[in-house]
C-alpha positions as CSV (number, residue, x, y, z in Angstrom):
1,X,13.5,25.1,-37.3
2,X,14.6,22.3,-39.4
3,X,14.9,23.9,-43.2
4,X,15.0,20.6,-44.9
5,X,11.9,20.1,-47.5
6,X,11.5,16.9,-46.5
7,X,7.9,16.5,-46.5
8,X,8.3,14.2,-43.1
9,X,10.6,16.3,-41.7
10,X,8.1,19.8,-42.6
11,X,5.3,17.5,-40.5
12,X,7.4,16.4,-37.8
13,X,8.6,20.5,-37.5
14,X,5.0,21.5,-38.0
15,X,4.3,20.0,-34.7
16,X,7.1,20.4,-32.6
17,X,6.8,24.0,-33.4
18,X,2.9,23.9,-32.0
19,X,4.3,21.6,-29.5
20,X,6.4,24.1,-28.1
21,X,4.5,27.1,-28.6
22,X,1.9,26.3,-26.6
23,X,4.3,25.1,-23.9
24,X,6.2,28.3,-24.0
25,X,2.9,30.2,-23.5
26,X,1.8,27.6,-20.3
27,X,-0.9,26.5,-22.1
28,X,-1.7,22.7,-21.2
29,X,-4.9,22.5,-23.0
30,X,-3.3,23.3,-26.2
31,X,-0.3,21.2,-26.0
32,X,-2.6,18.4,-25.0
33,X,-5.2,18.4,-28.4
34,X,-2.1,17.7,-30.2
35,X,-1.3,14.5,-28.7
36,X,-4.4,11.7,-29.4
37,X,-6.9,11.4,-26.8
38,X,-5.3,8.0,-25.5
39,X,-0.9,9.6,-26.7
40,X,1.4,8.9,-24.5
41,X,4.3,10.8,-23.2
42,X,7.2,9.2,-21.3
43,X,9.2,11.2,-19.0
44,X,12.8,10.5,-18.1
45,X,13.9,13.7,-15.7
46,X,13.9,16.5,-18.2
47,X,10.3,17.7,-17.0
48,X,9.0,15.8,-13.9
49,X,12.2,14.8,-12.3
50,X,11.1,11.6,-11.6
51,X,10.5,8.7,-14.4
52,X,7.3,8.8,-15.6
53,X,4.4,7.7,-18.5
54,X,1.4,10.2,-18.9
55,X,-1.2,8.4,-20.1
56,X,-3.8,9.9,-22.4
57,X,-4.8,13.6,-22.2
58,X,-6.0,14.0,-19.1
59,X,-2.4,12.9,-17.2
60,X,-0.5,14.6,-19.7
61,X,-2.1,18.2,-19.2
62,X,-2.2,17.5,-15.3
63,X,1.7,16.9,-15.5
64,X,2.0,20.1,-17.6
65,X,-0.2,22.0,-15.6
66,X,1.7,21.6,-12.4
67,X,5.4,21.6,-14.3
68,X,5.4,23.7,-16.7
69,X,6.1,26.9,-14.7
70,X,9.3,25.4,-13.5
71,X,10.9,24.4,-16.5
72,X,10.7,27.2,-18.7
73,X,12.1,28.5,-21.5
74,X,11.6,24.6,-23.5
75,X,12.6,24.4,-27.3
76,X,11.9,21.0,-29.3
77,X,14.1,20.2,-32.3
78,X,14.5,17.7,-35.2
79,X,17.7,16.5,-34.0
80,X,21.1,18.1,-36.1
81,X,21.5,15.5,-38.6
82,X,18.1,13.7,-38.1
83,X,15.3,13.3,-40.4
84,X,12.3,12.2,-40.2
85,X,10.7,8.9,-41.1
86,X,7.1,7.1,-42.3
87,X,6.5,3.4,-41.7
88,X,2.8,2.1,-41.4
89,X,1.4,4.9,-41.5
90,X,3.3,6.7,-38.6
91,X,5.9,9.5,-38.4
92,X,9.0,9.3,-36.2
93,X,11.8,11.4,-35.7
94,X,14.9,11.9,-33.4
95,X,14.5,15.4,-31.6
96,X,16.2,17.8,-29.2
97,X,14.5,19.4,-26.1
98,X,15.8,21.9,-24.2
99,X,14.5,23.2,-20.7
100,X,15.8,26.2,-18.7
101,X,17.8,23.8,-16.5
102,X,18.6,21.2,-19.2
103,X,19.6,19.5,-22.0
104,X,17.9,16.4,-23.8
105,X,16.7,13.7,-26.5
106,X,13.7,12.8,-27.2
107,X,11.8,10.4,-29.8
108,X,8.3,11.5,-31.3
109,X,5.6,9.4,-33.2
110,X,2.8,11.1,-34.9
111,X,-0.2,9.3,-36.4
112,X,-2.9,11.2,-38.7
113,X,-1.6,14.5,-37.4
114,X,-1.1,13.7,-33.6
115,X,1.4,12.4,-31.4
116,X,0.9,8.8,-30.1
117,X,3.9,8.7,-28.5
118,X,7.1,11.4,-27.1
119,X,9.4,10.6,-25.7
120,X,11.5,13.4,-23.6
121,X,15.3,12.6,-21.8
122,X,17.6,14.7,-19.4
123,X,21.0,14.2,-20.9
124,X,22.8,17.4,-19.2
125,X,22.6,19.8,-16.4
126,X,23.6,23.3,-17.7
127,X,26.6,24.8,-16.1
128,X,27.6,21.2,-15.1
129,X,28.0,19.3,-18.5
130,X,30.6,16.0,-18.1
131,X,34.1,17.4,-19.1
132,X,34.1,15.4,-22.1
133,X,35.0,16.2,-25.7
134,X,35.9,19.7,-25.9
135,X,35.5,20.2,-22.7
136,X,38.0,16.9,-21.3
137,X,40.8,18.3,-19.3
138,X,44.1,18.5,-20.1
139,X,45.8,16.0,-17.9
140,X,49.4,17.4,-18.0
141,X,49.6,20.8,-16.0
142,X,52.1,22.6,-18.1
143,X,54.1,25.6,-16.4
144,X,56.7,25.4,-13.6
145,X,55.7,25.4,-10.4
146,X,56.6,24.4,-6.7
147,X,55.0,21.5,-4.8
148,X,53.5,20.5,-8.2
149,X,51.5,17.1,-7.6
150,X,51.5,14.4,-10.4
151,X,48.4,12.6,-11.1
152,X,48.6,9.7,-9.0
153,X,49.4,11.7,-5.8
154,X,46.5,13.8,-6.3
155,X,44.5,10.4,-7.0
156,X,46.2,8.8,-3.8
157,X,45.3,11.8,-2.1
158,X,41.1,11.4,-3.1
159,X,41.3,7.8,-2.2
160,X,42.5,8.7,1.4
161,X,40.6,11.2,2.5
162,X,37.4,10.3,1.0
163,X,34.7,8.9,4.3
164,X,37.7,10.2,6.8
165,X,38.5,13.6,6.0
166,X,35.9,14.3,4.4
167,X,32.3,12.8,3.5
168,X,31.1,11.3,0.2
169,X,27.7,12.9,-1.3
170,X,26.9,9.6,-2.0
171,X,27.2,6.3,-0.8
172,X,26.8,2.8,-3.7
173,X,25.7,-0.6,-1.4
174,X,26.7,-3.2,-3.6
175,X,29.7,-2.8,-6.3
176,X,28.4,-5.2,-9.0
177,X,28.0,-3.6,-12.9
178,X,25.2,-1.1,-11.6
179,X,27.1,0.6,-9.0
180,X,30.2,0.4,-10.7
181,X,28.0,2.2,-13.6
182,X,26.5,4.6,-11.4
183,X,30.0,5.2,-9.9
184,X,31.2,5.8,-13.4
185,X,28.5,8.3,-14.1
186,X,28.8,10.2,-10.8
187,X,32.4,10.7,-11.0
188,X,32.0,12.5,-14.2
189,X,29.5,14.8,-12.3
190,X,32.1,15.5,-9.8
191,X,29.9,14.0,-7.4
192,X,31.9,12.6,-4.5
193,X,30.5,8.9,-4.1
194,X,31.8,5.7,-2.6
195,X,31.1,2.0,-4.0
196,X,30.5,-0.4,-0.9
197,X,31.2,-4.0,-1.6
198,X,31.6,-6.8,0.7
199,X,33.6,-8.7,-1.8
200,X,37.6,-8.1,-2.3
201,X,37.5,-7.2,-6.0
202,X,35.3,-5.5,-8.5
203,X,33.9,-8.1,-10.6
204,X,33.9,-11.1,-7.8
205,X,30.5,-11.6,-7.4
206,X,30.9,-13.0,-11.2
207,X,33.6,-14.8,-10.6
208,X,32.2,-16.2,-7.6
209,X,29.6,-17.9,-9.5
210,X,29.3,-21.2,-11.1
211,X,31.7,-22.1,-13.6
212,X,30.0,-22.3,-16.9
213,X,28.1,-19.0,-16.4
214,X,27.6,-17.0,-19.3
215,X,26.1,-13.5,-20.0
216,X,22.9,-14.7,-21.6
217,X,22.6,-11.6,-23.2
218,X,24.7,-10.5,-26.2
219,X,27.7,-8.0,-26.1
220,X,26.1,-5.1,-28.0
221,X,23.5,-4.9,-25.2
222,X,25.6,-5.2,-22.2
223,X,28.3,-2.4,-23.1
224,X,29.5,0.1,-19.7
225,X,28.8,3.3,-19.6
226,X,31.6,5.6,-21.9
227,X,33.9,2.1,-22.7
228,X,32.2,-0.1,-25.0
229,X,33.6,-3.6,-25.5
230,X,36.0,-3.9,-28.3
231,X,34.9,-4.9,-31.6
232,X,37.0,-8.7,-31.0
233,X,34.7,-9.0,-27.8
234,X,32.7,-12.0,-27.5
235,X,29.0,-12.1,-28.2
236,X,28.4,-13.7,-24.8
237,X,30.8,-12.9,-22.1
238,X,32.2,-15.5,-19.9
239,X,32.0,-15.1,-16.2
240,X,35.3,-14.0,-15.6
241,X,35.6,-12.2,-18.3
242,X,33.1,-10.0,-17.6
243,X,34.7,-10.0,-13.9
244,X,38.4,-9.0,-15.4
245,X,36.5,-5.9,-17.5
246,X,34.6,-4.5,-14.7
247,X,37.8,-4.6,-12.6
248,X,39.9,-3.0,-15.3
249,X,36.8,-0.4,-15.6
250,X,36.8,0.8,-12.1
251,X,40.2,1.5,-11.6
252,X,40.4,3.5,-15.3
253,X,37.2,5.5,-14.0
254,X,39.0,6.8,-10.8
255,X,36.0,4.6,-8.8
256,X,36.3,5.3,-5.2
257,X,35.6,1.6,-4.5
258,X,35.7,-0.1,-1.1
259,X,36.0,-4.0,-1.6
260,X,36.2,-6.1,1.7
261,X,33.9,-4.0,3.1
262,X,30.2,-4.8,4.6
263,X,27.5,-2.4,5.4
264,X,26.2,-3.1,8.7
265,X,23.6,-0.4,9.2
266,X,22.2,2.9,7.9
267,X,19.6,5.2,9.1
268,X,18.2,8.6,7.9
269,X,18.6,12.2,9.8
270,X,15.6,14.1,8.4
271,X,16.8,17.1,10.3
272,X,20.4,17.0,9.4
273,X,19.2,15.8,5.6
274,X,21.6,13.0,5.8
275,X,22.6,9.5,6.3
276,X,24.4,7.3,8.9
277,X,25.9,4.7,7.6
278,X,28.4,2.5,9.1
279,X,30.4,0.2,7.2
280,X,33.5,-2.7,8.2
281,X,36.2,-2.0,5.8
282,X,38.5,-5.1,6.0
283,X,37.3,-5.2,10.0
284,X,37.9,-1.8,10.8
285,X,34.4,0.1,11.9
286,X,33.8,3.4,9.6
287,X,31.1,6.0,10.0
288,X,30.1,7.6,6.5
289,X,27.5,10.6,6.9
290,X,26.4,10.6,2.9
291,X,23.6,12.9,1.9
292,X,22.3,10.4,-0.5
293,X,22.1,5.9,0.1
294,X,21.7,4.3,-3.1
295,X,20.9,0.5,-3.2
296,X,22.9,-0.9,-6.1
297,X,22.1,-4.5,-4.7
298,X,21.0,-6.3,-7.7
299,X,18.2,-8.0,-8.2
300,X,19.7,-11.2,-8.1
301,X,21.6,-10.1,-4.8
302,X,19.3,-11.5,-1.9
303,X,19.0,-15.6,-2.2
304,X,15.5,-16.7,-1.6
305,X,16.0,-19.9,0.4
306,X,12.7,-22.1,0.1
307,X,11.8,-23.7,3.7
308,X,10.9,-27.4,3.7
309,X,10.2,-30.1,6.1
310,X,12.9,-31.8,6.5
311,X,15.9,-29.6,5.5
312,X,17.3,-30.2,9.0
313,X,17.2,-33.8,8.2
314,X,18.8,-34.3,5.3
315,X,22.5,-35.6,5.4
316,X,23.6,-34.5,2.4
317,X,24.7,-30.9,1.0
318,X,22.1,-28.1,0.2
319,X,22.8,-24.9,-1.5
320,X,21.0,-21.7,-3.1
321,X,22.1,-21.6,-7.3
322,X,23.9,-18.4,-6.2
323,X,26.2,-20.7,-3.6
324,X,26.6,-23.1,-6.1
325,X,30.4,-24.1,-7.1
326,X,30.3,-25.5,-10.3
327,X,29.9,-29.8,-10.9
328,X,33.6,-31.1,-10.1
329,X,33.1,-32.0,-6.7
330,X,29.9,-34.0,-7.4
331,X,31.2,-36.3,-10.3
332,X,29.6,-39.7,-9.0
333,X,27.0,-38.5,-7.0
334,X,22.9,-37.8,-7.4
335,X,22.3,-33.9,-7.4
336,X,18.6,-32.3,-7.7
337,X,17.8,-29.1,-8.7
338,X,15.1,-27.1,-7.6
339,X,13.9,-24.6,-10.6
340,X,13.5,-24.2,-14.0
341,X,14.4,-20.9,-14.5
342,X,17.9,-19.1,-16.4
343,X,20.1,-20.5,-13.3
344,X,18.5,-24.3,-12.9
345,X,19.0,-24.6,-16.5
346,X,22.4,-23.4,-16.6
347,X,23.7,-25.5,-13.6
348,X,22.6,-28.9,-14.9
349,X,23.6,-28.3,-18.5
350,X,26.9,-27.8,-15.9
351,X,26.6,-31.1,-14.2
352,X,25.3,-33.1,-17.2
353,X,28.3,-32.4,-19.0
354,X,30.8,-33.8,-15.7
355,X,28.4,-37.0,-16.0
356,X,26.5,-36.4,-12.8
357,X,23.4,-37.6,-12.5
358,X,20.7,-34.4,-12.0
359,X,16.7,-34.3,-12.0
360,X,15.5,-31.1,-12.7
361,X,12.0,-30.1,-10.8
362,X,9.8,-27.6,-12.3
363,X,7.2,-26.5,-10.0
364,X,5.4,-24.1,-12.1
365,X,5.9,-23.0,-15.7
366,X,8.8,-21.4,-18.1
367,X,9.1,-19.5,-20.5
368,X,11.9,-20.6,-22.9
369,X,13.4,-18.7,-25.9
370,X,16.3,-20.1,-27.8
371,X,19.3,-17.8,-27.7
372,X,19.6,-17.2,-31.2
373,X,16.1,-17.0,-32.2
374,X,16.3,-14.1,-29.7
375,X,19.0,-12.6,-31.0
376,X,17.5,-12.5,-34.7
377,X,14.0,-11.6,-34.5
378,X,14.1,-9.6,-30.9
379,X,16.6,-8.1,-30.3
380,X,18.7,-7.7,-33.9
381,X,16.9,-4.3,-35.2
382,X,18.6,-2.8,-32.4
383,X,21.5,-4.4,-30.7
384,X,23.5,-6.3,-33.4
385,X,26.2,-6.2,-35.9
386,X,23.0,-5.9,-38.4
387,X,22.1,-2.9,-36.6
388,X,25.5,-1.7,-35.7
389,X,25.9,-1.7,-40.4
390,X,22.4,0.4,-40.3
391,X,23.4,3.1,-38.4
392,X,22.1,2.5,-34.8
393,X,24.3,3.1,-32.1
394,X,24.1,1.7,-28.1
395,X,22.7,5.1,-27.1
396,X,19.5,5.1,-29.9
397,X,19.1,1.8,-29.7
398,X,18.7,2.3,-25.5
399,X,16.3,5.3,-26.2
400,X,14.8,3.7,-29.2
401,X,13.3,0.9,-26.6
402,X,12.8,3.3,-23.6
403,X,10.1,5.2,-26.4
404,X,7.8,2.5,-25.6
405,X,5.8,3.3,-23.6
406,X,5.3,0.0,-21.1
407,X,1.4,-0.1,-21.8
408,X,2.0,-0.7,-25.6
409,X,5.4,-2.6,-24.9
410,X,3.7,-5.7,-24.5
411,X,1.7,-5.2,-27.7
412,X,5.0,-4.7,-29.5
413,X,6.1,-7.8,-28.1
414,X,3.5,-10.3,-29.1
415,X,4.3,-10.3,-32.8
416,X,8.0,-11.0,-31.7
417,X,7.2,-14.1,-30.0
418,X,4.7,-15.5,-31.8
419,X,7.4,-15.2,-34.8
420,X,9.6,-17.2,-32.1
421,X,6.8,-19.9,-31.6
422,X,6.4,-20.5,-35.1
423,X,10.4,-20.9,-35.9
424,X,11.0,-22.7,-33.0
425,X,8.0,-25.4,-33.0
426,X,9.2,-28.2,-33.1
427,X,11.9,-27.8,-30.4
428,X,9.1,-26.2,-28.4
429,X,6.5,-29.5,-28.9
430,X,9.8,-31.8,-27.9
431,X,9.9,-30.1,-24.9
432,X,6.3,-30.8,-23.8
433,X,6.4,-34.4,-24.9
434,X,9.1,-34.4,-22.2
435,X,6.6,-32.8,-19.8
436,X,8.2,-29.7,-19.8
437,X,5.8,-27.0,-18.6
438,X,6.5,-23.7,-20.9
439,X,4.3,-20.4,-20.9
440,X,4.8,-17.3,-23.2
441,X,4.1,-15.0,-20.4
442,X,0.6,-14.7,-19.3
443,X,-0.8,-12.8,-22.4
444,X,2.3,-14.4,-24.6
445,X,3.6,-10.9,-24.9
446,X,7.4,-13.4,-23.9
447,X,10.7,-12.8,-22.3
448,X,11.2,-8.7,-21.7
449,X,7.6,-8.4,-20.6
450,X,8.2,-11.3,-17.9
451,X,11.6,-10.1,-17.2
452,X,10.4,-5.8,-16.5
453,X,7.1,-7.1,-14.6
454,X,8.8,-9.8,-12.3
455,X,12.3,-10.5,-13.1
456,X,12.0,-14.0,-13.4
457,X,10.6,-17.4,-14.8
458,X,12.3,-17.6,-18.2
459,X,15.9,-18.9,-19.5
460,X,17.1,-18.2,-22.5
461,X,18.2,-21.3,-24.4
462,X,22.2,-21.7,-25.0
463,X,22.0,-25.4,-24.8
464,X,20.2,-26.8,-22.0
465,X,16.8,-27.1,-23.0
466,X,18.1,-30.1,-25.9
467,X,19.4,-32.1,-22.8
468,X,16.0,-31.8,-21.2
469,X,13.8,-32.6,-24.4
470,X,16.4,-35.9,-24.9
471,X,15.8,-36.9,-21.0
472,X,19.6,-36.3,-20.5
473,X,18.4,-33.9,-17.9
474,X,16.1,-36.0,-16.1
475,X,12.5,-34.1,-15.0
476,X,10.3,-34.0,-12.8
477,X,7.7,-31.4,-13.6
478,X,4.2,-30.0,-12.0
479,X,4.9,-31.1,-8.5
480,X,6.4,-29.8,-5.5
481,X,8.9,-30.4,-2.8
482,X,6.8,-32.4,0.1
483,X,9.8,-32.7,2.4
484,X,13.8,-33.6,2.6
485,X,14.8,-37.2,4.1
486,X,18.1,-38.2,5.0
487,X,19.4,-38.9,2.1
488,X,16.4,-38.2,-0.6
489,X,14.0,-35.4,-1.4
490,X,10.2,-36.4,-1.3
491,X,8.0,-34.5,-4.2
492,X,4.0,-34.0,-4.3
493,X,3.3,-36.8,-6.1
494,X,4.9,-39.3,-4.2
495,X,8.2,-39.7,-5.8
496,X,11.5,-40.1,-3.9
497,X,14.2,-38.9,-5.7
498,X,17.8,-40.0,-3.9
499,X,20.1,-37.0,-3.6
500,X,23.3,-35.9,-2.0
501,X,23.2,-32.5,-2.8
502,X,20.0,-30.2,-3.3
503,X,20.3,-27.4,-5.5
504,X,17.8,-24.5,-4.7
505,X,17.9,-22.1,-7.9
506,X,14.7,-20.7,-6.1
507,X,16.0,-17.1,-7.1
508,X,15.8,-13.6,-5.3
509,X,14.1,-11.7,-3.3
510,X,12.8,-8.0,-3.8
511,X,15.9,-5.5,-3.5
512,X,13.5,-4.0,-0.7
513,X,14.6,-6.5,1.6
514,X,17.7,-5.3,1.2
515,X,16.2,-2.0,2.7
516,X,14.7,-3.8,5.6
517,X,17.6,-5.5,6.6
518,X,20.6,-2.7,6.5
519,X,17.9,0.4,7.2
520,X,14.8,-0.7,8.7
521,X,11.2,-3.0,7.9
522,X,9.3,1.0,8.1
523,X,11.2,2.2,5.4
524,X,11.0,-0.9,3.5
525,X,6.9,-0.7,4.1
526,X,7.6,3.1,3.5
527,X,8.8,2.6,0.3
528,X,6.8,-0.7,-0.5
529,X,8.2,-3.1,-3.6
530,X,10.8,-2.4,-6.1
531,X,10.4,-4.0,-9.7
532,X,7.5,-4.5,-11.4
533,X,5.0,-2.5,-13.4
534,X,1.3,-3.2,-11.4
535,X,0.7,-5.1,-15.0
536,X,-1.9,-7.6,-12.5
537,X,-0.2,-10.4,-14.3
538,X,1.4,-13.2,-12.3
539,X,4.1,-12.2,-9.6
540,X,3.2,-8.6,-10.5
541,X,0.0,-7.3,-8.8
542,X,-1.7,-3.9,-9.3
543,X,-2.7,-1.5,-9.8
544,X,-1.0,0.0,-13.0
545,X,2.6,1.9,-12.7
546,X,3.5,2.5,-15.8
547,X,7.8,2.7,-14.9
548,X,9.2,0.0,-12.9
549,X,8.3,0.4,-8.9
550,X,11.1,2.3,-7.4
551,X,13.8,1.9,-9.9
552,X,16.2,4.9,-10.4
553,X,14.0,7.8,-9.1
554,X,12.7,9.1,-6.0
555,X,11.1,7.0,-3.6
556,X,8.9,8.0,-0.4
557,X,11.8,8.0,1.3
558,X,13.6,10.9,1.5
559,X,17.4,10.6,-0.1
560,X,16.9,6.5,-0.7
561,X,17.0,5.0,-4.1
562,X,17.1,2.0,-5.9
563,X,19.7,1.0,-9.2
564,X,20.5,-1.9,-11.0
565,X,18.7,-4.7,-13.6
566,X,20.3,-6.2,-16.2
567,X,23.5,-4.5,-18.1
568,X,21.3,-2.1,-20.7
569,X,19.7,-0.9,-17.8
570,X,22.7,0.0,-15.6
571,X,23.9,1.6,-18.1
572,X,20.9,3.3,-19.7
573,X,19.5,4.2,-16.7
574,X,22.1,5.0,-14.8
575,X,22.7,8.6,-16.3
576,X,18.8,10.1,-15.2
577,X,19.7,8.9,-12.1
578,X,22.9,10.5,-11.6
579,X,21.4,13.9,-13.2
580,X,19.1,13.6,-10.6
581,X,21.3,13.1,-7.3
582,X,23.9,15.7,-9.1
583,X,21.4,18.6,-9.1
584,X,20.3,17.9,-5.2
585,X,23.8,18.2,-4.9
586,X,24.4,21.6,-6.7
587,X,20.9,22.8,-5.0
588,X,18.8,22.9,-8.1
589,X,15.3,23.1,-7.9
590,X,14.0,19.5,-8.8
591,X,10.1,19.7,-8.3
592,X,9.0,16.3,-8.7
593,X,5.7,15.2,-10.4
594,X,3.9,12.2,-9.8
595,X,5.7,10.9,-7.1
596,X,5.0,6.5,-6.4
597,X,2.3,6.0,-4.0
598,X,3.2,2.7,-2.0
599,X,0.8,-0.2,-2.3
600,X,2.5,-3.3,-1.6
601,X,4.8,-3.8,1.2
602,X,7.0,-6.6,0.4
């Protein structure tokens, strides 16, 4: 154990060294009585394989009762070169934990001599670590030989044969940032996988996108997997940017990318264990026979398209924000925009600024958060240059916030934003005297809660919320779209707003209709709704998950999964989930505890 004196470090060892005793000897009911009655212990791989919060004692010994058979011998470390710390009254440490099958990080919090909270990560496979470090090969084959093959050839060589010759293990729908992650990852398993993306280029559907668009998130939270941005990066990445990096990144990753090409259909052998999936690849007709279908589709991928009277009717041009162009070719003209949200915002800031004339209709509340008011008091403990000065790197900082468990994240939260409320009031009461309808979340818990339990109904101020509270952005809000004349759009109350475009930033649909549409609607209903925690909060029905529905771990349907979210979650994420298709692949044993039960379809 840990021979520091440290009195915080002695405590933190004290336990761990009970910890794993009584998980070495199989006993649950010991290792339980040292958590609190209501601890918590989150689960990413390491011993469930699946992700997974145990709540209280009860779910925690269950967990360990049926697991801990498999996953034997476990050790649990202070982390080499950790130590312990005290704050309020709780103890908290970095640690190792090791399990017959792998390697990983965990975080622990103890409180009056028990754990509230642990935190346990897969971050390796033994005997099939990432050849990285020591263990990166050597690139040049030195010696003389005949028939030697240079890099490129052999390369060349992958990137022919790969879906002809020979099958992937994997198949990637969608080839935005998440599969290009996941792609990233896999590769460096050796696990043979192909990226399937119905655009040209990596990085088009950014580029695709309206013109002013802007990562709204800063760069130290959006950095790839094993290539960080450079230090002369910009805090918020422009569109193409971000387009031009993730291009550069899959071709230096050795991605096995297919641009140009569509995924037509896919359906699941559950004799033969594997998929058919046929694919156009720039109009040829290819069968791929994968044992594993991810759907890297984004949750921004499938347009929801509202349906009004009267959208037959109407002369002028309609769009969904995602179809959107940009404001030159409206210059002159009236535009409305359906929404409130990150993209409605975004998009008339857009238009404003090329002097078109654009209403704004909110139908139902937002949540709004200035940009750097965010960056200060949310997110700057741990993704900032303040943080970066302290010590915390991209990979504590991403494990740091996964050691929340989501039933106290919320909790965590509300402070935060209620800082945010106070600092920002006067913008915020400038807004409603506008009419501006703005919300907190539903228990004012703010922006991360609302993004994790339905991924959507906020924006993040950079600028467009001054044009609304100064009426530059004319606003329309608490009514609804009654129906679509020729050349105007009729709202609830009466008003007639004349338009010749229509802008519908009604945003997306579940990634499960992406499942419906290339598998089947019974394996969407099989697997029922991706996203959300059950929180019973708006746009997020129960009951109570715990992880969010779906994402990045087995599903009830046999060899499906689901990847993607925002940039810190493709990348964090990312790695348990391609742990978890590279042992299927190797033939590990991955017993999986706790498995989602399905109860809502859509």
């Amino acid at each position: 154990m840990h021979t520091d004196t440290n009195p915080h470090d002695l405590a933190v060892a004290g336990i761990l060294e009970q910890l794993e005793g009584a998980l070495r000897a199989r006993d649950s009911t010991g290792a339980v009585q040292l958590f609190e009655s209501d601890g918590y212990w989150r689960d990413l791989v390491l011993f469930t394989w699946n992700l997974k919060t145990l709540e209280g004692r009860e779910q925690i010994a269950a967990m360990l009762a049926a697991q801990l058979g498999a996953v034997q011998p476990i050790t649990m470390r202070i982390a080499d070169g950790e130590h312990a710390s005290e704050a309020g009254g709780v103890l908290q440490s970095w640690i190792t934990v090791e399990t017959g099958a792998a390697r990983g990080v965990g975080f622990i919090r103890i409180r009056d001599g028990k754990i509230w909270t642990l935190l346990t990560t897969m971050s390796e496979l033994k005997g099939f670590e990432e050849a990285k470090g020591a263990r990166r090969p050597m690139g040049a084959e030195h010696g003389a030989r005949t028939n030697r093959s240079s890099w490129l050839e052999h390369r060349e060589q992958d990137a022919r044969e790969l879906g002809y010759a020979r099958q992937p293990y994997c198949v990637i729908i969608g080839g935005g940032q998440g599969g290009i992650a996941l792609g990233a990852r896999l590769r460096q398993l050796n696990v043979p996988t192909i990226i399937i993306e119905k655009n040209a280029r990596p990085g088009d559907s950014w580029r695709k996108r309206y013109k002013s668009l802007c990562l709204h998130d800063p760069v130290w939270y959006d950095h790839m997997p094993y290539i960080p941005f450079p230090d002369n990066w910009p805090v918020f990445t422009p569109k193409d940017k971000v387009g031009d990096w993730l291009e550069m990144y899959t071709k230096v990753m050795e991605l096995n990318y297919w641009g140009s090409t569509s995924c037509e259909s896919a359906s699941f052998d559950e004799a033969a264990g594997e998929w058919t999936v046929q694919v156009l690849r720039d109009g040829q007709a290819v069968t791929l026979k994968p044992k594993q279908l991810v759907l890297a589709t984004g949750m921004s991928g499938k347009a929801n398209m509202p349906k009004f009277k009267g959208m037959d009717v109407f002369q002028g041009e309609q769009q969904h924000s995602s179809q959107h162009p940009g404001p030159d070719a409206y210059v002159g003209k009236k535009v409305v925009v359906i929404g409130a949200n990150n993209s409605a915002h975004d998009i008339c800031a857009a238009l404003w600024e090329a002097g078109v004339d654009v209403t704004m209709v909110q139908r139902s509340s937002t949540h709004i958060v200035k940009s750097d008011s965010l960056m200060d008091l949310a997110l700057g403990d741990l993704y900032s240059e303040r943080a970066l000065a302290a010590g915390m790197t991209t990979a504590k900082a991403d494990l740091t916030f996964a050691s929340i468990p989501y039933k106290l994240l919320a909790d965590f939260q509300k402070p935060v934003f209620k800082a945010i409320r106070e600092r920002d009031a006067d913008f915020y009461a400038r807004l409603e005297e506008r009419g501006f309808m703005l919300d907190f979340g539903d228990d004012d818990s703010g922006l991360f809660m609302k993004y994790l339990r339905r991924g959507s109904g906020y924006y993040i101020d950079v600028g467009a919320s001054e044009l609304v509270a100064e009426g530059k952005i004319k606003l329309k809000s608490g009514v609804g779209v009654q129906e679509l004349k020729s050349h105007s759009i009729v709202l609830s109350d009466g008003t007639e707003l004349p338009a010749d475009l229509v802008v519908y930033a009604t945003g997306y649909g579940s990634m499960n209709g992406w499942a419906a549409d290339l598998i089947s609607p019974e394996v969407a209903n099989k697997v029922g709704k991706v996203w959300g925690l059950g929180s019973a909060t708006t746009k997020d029905p129960g009951p109570w998950e715990g992880e969010q529905r779906n994402m990045w771990k087995p599903t009830q349907q046999q060899a499906l999964w689901f990847h993607g979210g925002n940039l810190h979650q493709s990348r964090h994420y990312s790695q348990y989930l391609s742990l978890q298709l590279k042992a299927r692949m190797e033939g590990l044993p991955t017993p999986v505890y706790g498995q989602q039960q399905v109860h809502h379809l859509a």
